[in-house]
Every structure is written in structure tokens, then in C-alpha cells.
N, C-alpha and C positions, 0 to 999 in steps of 0.2 A: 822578861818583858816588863814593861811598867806605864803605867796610869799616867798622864803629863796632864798637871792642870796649871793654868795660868791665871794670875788674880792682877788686876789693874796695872799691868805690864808695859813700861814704859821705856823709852829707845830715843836719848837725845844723844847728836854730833855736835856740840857746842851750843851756837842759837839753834840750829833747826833739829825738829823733834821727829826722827823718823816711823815710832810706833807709840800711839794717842791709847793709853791707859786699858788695852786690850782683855777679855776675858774670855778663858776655853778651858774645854775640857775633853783629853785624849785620852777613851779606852784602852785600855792592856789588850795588845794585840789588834788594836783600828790600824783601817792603812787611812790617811786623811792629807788627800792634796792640798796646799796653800796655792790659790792660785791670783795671780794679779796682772798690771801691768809693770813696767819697770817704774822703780822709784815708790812703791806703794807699801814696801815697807817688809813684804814675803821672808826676802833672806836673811834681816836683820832680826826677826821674830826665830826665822833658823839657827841662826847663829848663836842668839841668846839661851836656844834652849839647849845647844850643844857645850856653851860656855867661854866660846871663842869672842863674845862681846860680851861687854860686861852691862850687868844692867840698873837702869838710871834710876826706874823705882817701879815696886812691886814686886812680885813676886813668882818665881816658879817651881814648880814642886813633883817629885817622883813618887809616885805610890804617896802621898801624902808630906813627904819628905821635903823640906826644901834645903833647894841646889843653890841658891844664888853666888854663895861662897866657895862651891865646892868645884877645884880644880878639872877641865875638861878630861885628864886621862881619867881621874876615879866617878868619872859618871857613868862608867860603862856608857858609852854612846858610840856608834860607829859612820862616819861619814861618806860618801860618794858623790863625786863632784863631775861637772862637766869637762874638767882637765881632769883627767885619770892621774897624772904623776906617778906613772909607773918609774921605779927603779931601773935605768936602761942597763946597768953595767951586770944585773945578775937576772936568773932566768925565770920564768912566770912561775915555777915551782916557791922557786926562795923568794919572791914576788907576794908570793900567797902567805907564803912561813914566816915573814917578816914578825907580825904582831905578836904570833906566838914566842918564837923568839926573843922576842924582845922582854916579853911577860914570864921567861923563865921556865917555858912551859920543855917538858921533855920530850928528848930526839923520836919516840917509837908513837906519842902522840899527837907529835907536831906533825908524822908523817901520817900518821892514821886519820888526822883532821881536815891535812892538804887534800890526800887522795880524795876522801869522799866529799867535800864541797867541790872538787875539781869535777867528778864525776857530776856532780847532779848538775854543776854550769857548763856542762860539755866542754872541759878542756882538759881531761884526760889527755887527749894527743897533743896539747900542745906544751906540756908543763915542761918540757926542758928546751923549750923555743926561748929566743931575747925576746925584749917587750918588742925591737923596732923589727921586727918580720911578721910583724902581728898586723890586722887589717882594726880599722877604730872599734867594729865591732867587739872582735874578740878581745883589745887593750880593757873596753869599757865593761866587759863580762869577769877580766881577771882582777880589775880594779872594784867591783863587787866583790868578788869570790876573796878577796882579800880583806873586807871590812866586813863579811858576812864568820872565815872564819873563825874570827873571836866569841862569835855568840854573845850578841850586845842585847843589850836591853831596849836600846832605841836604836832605831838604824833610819839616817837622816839623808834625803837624795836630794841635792841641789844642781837642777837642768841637767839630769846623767846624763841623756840622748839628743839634746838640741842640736849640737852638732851631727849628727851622725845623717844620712840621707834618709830617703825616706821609706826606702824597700827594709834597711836596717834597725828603723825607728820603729816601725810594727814589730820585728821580731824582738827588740829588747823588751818593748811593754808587754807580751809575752812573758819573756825572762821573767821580768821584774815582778808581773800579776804570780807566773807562778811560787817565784822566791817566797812570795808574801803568804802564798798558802801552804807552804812544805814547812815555813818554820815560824810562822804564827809572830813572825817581830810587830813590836807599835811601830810601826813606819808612817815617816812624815817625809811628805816627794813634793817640795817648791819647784812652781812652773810656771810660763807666762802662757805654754800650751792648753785651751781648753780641752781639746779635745783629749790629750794624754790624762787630764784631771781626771774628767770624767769617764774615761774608758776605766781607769787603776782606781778607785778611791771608794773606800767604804761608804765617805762624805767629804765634800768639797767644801774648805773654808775660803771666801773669795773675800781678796785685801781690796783696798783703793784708800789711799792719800792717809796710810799710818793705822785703818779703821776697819774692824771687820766689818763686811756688807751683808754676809750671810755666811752661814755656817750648816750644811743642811745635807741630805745625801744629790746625787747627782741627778736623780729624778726631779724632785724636788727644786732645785736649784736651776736644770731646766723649765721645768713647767710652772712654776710656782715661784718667780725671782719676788727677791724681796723688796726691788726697788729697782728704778729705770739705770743704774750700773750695772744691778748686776745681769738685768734682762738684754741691755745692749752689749754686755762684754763678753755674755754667753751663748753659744748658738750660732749655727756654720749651717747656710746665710745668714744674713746678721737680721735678726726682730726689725717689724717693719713698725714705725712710731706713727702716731695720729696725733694733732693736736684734738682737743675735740670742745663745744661748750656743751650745756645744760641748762635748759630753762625750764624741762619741765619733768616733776618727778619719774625717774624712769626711765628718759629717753635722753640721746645724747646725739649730735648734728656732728658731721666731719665731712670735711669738705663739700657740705650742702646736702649730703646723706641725713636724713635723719633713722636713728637708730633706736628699735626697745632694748633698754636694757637687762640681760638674764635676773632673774629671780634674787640668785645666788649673791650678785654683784652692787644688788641695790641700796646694800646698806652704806659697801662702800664708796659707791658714790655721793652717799649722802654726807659721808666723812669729805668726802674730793672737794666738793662744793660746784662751781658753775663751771670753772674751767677744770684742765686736766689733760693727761696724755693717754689714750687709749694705745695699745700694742697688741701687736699678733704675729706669732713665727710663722715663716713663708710656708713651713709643710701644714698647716691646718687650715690653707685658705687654699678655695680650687674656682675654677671657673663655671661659670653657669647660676642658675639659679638649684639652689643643692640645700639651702639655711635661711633661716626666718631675720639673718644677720647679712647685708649684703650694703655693699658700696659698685659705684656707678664709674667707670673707667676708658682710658683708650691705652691702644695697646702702643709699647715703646721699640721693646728688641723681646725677641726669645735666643735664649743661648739653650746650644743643642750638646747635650753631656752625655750622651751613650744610653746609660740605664736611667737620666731625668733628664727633666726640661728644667730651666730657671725661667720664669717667664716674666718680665718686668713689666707694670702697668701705670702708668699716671691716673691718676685718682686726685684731680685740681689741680694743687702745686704740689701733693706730694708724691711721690716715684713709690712702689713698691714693688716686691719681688714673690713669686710666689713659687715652687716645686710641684710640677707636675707630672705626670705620666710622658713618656718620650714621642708618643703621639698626639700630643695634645702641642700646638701654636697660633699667635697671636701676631695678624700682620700688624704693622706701625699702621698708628692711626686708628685700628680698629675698634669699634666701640663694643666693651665687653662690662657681663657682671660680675664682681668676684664675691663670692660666697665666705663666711668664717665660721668655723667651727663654734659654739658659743659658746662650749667646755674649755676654750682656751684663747677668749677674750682676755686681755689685762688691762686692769687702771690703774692709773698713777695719778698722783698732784703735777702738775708745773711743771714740767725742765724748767727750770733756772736758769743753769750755764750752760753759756757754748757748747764746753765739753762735754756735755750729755747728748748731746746732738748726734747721733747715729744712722739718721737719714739715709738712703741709700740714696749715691751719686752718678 
């Protein structure tokens, strides 16, 4: 296992700069999701700390060590990719035996390392199957099983399971959660999926446009965003946004609501200044009068989900979404109050861009 720290980390394609002078630090034995949108710079940060890109300036470093020079096979690092590239012409055993192999390693422990990683990723029964009789699942379990065993130092997963469906997609995060606790690897798993992040990850570093936005565990990262990216790009419904002003110590108006603001929050409003973006995730806002925090509404649509409701409301010009109990609904039209937890109010400055704009539509 090994420590990955990175110091002012930088990733240029000619003019354009794909990763802006980044800094981290990766415990021995963290599993730490990178998560982002495309283009935000995740797998290029991956890439560089595997070796496979070379890098423009800064630096990365092993146990203290720095790699920047040091060729991707003597990093000990082992990869797993959303293309498995399985070997088709030979069979998931010699699949699995390749690395060793290749590393010189001998016949009676190259079979003694096959068998028992085979075993623990349940393919024991498949190890003398071709790759192509194999279902994606089991391909994507012997394409682990094959970079797990070399016994790397760093074991680095780019989208293993995107493709895969979605009855399959639970069972490999499984897999994958349990890998990471049988053999204590520093695993780094790049993803544009939040929710795989934050199901797997000791702590979620989340990218946007070359830069990290936070770096924090997945608690934290939901409840706690550090900024209106990272609160809009995390969370399934998606954060509902308020513009809001301020005119008077304390209290904060949205869409003609006037609101006290919690104790807690008042300093940073005073940081905010007059305008700013107030936020709230759909599950801490419920119907009725329930909180000393309440906005004045009509009702849009409820969509009916088995075990929740989604209940949409208009609140002026803005739409929001709330989660509720399966018997709770709101006819269109209807004029309701919706209540917010005050533990999980959030303020921000401004949206600026468009692109922050996460409005529900």
C-alpha cells in the first residue's frame, strides 16, 4: 500500500490546461472516489498518478517518494478500466496469470495466487471458460481479479461498472466495497456516478473545470457542500436553489418569504452580504407547518415512486421538489406550506454562471 500525495499538480494538452495546480493527500489504504462531470479533469489526475500521462508541472509522490520520472510498470500500480481487455484467445485462468507471468513469478505460485483471488471474486468455476462465454459481469470481475493479483500498491478503477446494467452495477459495488476491505489497497475509483462515490469511498474528492471543489468524506460532501457545484452536482433529487436578498440582520426574503435566519448561519451571512443563494435537499423539506423555516407555495405535479412521493411545488418563479411519505399529495394548484429543516439550510454568494443553474425544470 502507499500514501499518494500530490503538490501543485498540473495537466496541460498543448494550449488547454486540463488540471489547474491541484493539491491532495491519499492515506495508505483510503479508498477515495474522484468524482466529476466529463471534461473536468478526473481521469487525467488518474492517469498521471498511474504514469500513463506525463506531467506538466508539480509534483506526485509515493510514501514521500516522488514518481514523476518513474516508469508506470515500477510503480507498482494496478489499473481496471471500463473496457476490461480481456485476452480472448486464452482462458480466465491465464487471464488472471498473465501479470505474474510476465513478472517471472513461479509456476506453483502463480497457481496458488490464481486459485485464491479466483476464489474470493467468485470465479472459481469459471477459470478455464474463454473471456467471450463470460456475461460483462463476470469479464469485469476477472479484469479485477487480474490487476488485484499482483498485489499493487495502488489499485486505480476508471468507470469499471458504467457500462454494466443496473441489477449488475449494485452487485459489483459490492465486489468492489468488499475487495477494498479483504485487502486494505489505497484505491482511487474515477466516476461521473455520484451515487457509486458515495456508496464506495472513504472520501469523495469532487473535480469541476481542472479544480478540486472539495475533498471531504461523503457525509460531509452531502450535507456540508462546499460550494453551489458541489451542492448542485451531488444529490439524487437534485438541491433545490433560492435566490434570496437581505436587508436586515438576520433575516433573509425568497420569493416574498421572509425568513430568520438559524443562529448558526449568521455569521455567514454576514460574509454573503445582501444577495446570495439559499439551498435545501428535497429530503429535509416536508409539508405543513413542521419548522420556524417555511416558504408559501402551490402545488405542480406529485410523482408517485412506490416507497416515496417526489412532490413538486412552485414557490414564485421557483419549482421545487420535495420527498415525501407515499401518502402524502399535492393537487396542481394547490396552495401549500413547505417547511425546512433548519439543520440543513445552505448559503451561498451569487451563482454567477449559467452553468450553476440547477433549478429544477
Amino acid at each position: 500500500m502507499a500514501r499518494i500525495t500530490a503538490r501543485n499538480l498540473v495537466k496541460r494538452y498543448g494550449a488547454f490546461q486540463a488540471v489547474h495546480g491541484i493539491n491532495f493527500d491519499i492515506e495508505d489504504g483510503e479508498f477515495v472516489a474522484i468524482l466529476g462531470p466529463s471534461g473536468c479533469g478526473k481521469s487525467s489526475t488518474m492517469r498521471m498518478i498511474a504514469g500513463l500521462e506525463s506531467i506538466s508541472d508539480g509534483e506526485i509522490l509515493f510514501d514521500g517518494r516522488r514518481v514523476n520520472e518513474i516508469r508506470p510498470r515500477d510503480r507498482n500500480v494496478a489499473m481496471s478500466f471500463e473496457n476490461y481487455a480481456l485476452y480472448t484467445p486464452i482462458t480466465v485462468y491465464e487471464n488472471i496469470a498473465f501479470p505474474l507471468r510476465a513478472a517471472g513469478v513461479n509456476k506453483a505460485d502463480i497457481d496458488r495466487k490464481v486459485r485464491d483471488i479466483a476464489a474470493k471474486m467468485e470465479l472459481t468455476p469459471l477459470l478455464e471458460q474463454m473471456p467471450a462465454s463470460l456475461s460483462s459481469g463476470q469479464a469485469q470481475r476477472v479484469s479485477l481479479a487480474r490487476a488485484l493479483v499482483r498485489e499493487p500498491s495502488v489499485f486505480l478503477l476508471d468507470e469499471p461498472i458504467s457500462h454494466l446494467d443496473t441489477r449488475q452495477r449494485y452487485r459489483m459495488r459490492r465486489f468492489i466495497k468488499s475487495i477494498h476491505q479483504e485487502f486494505g489497497h489505497t484505491m482511487i475509483y474515477v466516476t461521473h456516478d455520484q451515487e457509486e462515490a458515495l456508496a464506495l469511498a472513504d472520501r469523495v474528492m469532487v473535480m469541476s473545470n481542472g479544480e478540486i471543489q472539495q475533498l471531504d468524506t461523503p457525509q460531509q460532501v452531502y450535507t456540508r457542500p462546499a460550494n453551489v457545484f458541489v451542492a448542485g452536482f451531488v444529490g439524487e433529487p437534485p438541491i433545490n436553489f433560492f435566490d434570496f436578498t437581505s436587508e436586515t440582520d438576520g433575516e433573509i426574503t425568497i420569493e416574498g418569504n421572509r425568513i430568520t435566519v438559524p443562529e448558526s448561519l449568521r455569521p455567514h451571512l454576514g460574509r454573503i452580504g445582501k444577495r446570495g443563494t439559499a439551498a435545501v435537499r428535497p429530503h429535509f423539506m416536508e409539508l405543513g407547518e413542521t419548522s420556524p423555516i417555511r416558504l408559501k407555495g402551490r402545488g405542480f405535479i406529485t410523482e408517485e415512486l412506490q416507497d416515496h412521493n417526489e412532490i413538486f411545488v412552485d414557490v414564485g418563479e421557483t419549482r421545487v421538489s420535495l420527498v415525501t411519505p407515499p401518502d402524502k399529495h399535492v393537487a396542481r394548484g394547490e396552495e401549500v406550506t413547505i417547511s425546512i429543516n433548519p439543520d440543513h439550510l445552505l448559503l451561498f454568494p451569487p451563482r454567477q454562471q449559467k452553468e450553476e443553474n440547477f433549478d429544477v425544470v
